[in-house]
N, C-alpha and C positions, 0 to 999 in steps of 0.2 A: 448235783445235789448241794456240794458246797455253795453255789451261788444264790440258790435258792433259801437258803440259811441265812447266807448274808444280806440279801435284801428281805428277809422276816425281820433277820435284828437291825436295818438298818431304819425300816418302817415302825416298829418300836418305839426305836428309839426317838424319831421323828415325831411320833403320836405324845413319847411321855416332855419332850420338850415344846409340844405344843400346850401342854396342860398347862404348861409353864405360865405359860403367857392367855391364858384364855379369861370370859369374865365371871368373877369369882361371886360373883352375884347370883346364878342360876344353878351353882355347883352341887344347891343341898334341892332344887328341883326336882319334880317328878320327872321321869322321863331321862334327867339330862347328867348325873354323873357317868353316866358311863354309856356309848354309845349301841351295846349289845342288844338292851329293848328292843330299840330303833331298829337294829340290824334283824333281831330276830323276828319281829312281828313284818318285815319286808321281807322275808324271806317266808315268811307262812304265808305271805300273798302273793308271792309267788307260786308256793308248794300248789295251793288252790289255783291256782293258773292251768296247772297242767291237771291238777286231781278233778278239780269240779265238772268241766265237762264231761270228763270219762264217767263219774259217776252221774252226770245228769245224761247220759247219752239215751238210755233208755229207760227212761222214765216220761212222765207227761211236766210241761213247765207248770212253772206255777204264777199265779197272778199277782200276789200280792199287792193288791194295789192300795188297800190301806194300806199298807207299810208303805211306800212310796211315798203317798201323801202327807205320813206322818214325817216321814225321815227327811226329804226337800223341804219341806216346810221349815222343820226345823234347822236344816241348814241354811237357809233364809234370814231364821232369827240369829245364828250362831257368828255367821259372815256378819251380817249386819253389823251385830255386839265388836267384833274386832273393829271394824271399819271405827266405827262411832267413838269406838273407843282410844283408839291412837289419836283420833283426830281430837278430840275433849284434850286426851295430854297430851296434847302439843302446842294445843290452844292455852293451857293453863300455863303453859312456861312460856306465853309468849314474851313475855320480859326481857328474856334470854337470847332476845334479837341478833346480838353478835355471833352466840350459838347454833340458831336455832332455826332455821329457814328452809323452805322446800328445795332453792339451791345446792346448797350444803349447810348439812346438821350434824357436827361432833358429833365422838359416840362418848358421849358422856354417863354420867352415873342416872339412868333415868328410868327406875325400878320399875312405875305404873306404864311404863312403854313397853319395857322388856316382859314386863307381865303380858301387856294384848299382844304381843310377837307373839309370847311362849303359846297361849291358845288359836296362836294362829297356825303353829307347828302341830298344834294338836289337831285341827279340823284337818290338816291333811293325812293326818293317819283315822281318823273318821272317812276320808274320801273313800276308803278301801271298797268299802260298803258298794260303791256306785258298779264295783267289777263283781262284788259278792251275788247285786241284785240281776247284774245280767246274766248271769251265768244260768242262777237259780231259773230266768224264764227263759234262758237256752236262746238269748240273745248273743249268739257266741259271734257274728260278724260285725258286732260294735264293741267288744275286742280288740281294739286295732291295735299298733306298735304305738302309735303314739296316745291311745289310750295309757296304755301300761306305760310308757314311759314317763310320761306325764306324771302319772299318781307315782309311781315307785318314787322316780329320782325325786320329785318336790319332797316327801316325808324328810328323806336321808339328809338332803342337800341345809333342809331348816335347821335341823336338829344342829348340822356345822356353824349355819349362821345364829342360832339362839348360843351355841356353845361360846361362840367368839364374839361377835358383834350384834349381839342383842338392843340394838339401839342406834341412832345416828340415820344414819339414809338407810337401813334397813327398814324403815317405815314406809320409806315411795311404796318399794312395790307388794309391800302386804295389805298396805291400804286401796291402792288398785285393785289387784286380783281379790279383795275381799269382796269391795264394792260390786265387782263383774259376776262375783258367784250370789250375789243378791239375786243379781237379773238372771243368771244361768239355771240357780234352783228353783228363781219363781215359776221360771219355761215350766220344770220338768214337772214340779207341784202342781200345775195348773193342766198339764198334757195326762198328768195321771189322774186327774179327774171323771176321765171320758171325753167319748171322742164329742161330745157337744162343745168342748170349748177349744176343738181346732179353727174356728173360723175369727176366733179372738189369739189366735199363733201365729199371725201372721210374720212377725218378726223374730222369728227363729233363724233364719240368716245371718240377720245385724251382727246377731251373738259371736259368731265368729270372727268379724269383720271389726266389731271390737275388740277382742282379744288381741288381734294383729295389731290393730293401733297401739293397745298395752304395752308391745313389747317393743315397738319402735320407738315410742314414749323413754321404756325405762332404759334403752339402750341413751338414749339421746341424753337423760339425766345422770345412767353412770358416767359416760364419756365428757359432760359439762363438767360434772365434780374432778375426773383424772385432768384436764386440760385448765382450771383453774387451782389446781392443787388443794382441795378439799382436805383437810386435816381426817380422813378417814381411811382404815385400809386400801389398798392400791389393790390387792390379791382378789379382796372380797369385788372391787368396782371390773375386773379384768374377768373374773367369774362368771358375775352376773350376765355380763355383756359377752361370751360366748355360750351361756345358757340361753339367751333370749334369741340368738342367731337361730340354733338349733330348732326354736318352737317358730320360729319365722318361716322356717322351711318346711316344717313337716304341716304348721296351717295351713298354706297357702298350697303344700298338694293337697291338703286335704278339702281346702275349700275350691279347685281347681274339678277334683272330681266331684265335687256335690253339686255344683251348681254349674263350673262353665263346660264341661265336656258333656255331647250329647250323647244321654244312653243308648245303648246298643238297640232297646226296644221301641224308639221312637222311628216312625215313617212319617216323614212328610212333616216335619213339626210335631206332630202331635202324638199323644201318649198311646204305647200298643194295649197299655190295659189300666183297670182302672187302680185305686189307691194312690196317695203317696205317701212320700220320702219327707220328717221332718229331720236336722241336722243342727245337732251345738254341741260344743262343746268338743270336738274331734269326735263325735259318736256318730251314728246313722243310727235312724230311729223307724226306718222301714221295717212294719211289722207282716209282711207280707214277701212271698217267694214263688219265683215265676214256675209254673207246673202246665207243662201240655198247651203251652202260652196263655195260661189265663194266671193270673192270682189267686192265691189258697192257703186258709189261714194252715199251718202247720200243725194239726194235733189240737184236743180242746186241753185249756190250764185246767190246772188243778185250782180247787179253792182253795183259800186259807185257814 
């Protein structure tokens, strides 16, 4: 028990000497004095993790599919607006050439940056929504670990980087993964349409196959910034580049089983029944569950 005391006070203490040094710029922010929001609203989606199914287990799903359409769509414009938006202020300081470069960028005092981070922190706790909408249609096998890891630890993990280094090379990879959930929510807006504009989905593969590139990308730019001495945290670029390891692996099972292992229902090449399997984003979007060996939708939704 004593030692467990001593590493509460010794984490404390660590956290109140981080305040020390952190940027005082975001400190009277929404969201960002104090890291509990953060914590507790990851942890309600959590709570819903384990509650929602149980409460959706017997009931009928539900369609929502205007919701759908209204909510990617809008993440569409929301991504867009961050992307566009770093990249305008970056462009406007391009003066700042000594500072200021996709090599390495100080983390200087650069408010309308730290501003498109901070709503870039925020669309990830928006993300939640995408576990809230499967659950509710009782999509529970797109669910995966690396669903939930994905969204959980991105919320936490920004909120660290808005807290500290709101700025500087923290722009690479928000402005990436902004640009990619362009194309990731246009997929999903365009799939929730109906199934007449599956024959215009044909590139729902790419999507993951981009991401991987993403992260080999941003590994290659933290590591060019540590290996030329980038005037920017060392913590934050050692970070980054074992977060991107992590999603390198869990992609690449995940695109491993979606596309190169042959499923169990295939004879001969070819498919034991009909439907398929669309995939981005680490999700499976099979709406369909093998029964008596045919395919059968599960239950009729409910309306909205």
């Amino acid at each position: 028990m004593e030692a467990v005391t001593h590493l509460l006070n010794d984490t404390v203490e660590f956290y109140k000497w981080g305040l020390t040094i952190a940027d005082k710029r975001v400190e009277g922010w929404p969201m960002m004095s104090s890291p509990i929001p953060t914590l507790a609203i990851s942890c309600l989606y959590l709570l819903f993790l384990w509650a929602g199914p149980r409460y959706m287990q017997d009931r009928q799903p539900y369609t929502l599919r205007k919701t759908l359409i209204v909510y990617n769509f809008s993440m569409v414009v929301l991504n867009f607006y961050i992307a566009k938006e770093v990249r305008t202020c970056r462009l406007l300081r391009g003066e700042e050439t000594s500072h200021f470069n996709v090599k390495c960028t100080r983390h200087l005092a650069q408010t309308d940056i730290a501003s498109a981070l901070w709503w870039y922190y925020i669309s990830k706790g928006v993300e939640f929504l995408d576990t809230v909408f499967f659950i509710l249609r009782k999509k529970f096998t797109q669910v995966s670990f690396l669903h939930v890891y994905h969204h959980c630890t991105m919320f936490i993990l920004w909120w660290i980087g808005i807290k500290w280094v709101p700025g500087g090379q923290s722009f690479f990879g928000a402005t990436i993964n902004s640009s990619i959930h362009v194309l990731m929510y246009g997929y999903y807006g365009l799939a929730a349409l109906g199934p007449h504009m599956q024959k215009y989905l044909w590139w729902k593969k790419y999507l993951t196959i981009i991401q991987m590139i993403q992260f080999h990308v941003t590994i290659g730019h933290a590591g060019h910034s540590l290996y030329t001495g980038c005037p920017f945290p060392a913590w934050m670029q050692w970070a980054l580049i074992g977060y991107a390891v992590t999603f390198i692996i869990l992609f690449a099972n995940f695109y491993y089983h979606a596309y190169r292992r042959k499923p169990a229902g295939l004879k001969g090449g070819k498919p034991a029944a009909n439907g398929s399997c669309a995939v981005a984003n680490g999700h499976s979007k099979a709406e369909e569950v093998e029964e008596n060996g045919r395919r059968q939708k599960k239950g009729r939704a409910k309306r909205e």
